[in-house]
C-alpha positions in Angstrom: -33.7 -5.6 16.1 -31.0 -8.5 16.1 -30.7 -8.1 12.4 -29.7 -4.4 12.6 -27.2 -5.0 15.0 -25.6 -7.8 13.4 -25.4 -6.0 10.0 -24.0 -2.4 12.5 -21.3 -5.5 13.5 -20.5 -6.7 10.2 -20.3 -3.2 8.9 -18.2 -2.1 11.7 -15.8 -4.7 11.2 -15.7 -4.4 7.2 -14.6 -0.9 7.9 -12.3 -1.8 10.6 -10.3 -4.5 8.1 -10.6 -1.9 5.5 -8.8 0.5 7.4 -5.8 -2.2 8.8 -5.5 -3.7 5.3 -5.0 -0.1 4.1 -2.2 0.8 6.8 -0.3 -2.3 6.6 0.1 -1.7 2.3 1.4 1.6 3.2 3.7 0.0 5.7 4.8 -2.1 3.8 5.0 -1.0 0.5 2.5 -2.8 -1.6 0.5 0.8 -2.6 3.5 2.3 -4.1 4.0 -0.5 -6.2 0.3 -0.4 -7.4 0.9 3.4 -7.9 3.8 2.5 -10.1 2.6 -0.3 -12.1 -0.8 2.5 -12.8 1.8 5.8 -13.3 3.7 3.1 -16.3 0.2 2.4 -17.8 -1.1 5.5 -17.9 2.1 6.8 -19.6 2.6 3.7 -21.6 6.1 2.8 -19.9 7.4 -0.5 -19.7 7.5 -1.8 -16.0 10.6 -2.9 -14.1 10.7 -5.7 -12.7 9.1 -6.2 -9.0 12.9 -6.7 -7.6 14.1 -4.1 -10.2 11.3 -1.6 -8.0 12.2 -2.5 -4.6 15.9 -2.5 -5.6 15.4 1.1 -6.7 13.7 2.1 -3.6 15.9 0.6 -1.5 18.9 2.3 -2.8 16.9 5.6 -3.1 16.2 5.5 1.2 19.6 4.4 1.4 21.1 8.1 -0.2 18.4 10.1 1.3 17.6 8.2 4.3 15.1 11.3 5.5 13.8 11.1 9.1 15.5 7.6 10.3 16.7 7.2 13.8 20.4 5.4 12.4 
C-alpha cells in the first residue's frame, strides 16, 4: 500500500513540474524559439541568430504592442 502511494506522489509531482516547466517556457519565451528553430528545419531556412530572434520579437511587440497595460 505504501508503494502505490509513493509512486501516486511521484507521479503527481512529475506532472505538477511538467505543467510549471511548460508555463514558465511560454512565459518566457523559450517555446517559440524551439518552434522557430523546427519551422527553419522543416523548411530548410537558415536560422538567425538567438539575439537576431529576440531582437526581431522585440521590435515586433514594440509596433504592435497588442493588449499591454502602457
Amino acid at each position: 500500500m505504501t508503494g502505490r502511494i509513493t509512486t501516486d506522489v511521484r507521479t503527481a509531482a512529475a506532472r505538477a513540474w511538467r505543467g510549471v516547466r511548460w508555463y514558465l517556457r511560454e512565459f518566457s519565451g523559450e517555446a517559440r524559439w524551439d518552434e522557430y528553430l523546427r519551422h527553419c528545419a522543416e523548411h530548410g531556412h537558415e536560422p538567425m541568430s538567438r539575439r537576431e530572434f529576440e531582437r526581431h520579437r522585440a521590435d515586433a511587440q514594440e509596433r504592435n504592442p497588442g493588449a499591454r497595460c502602457c
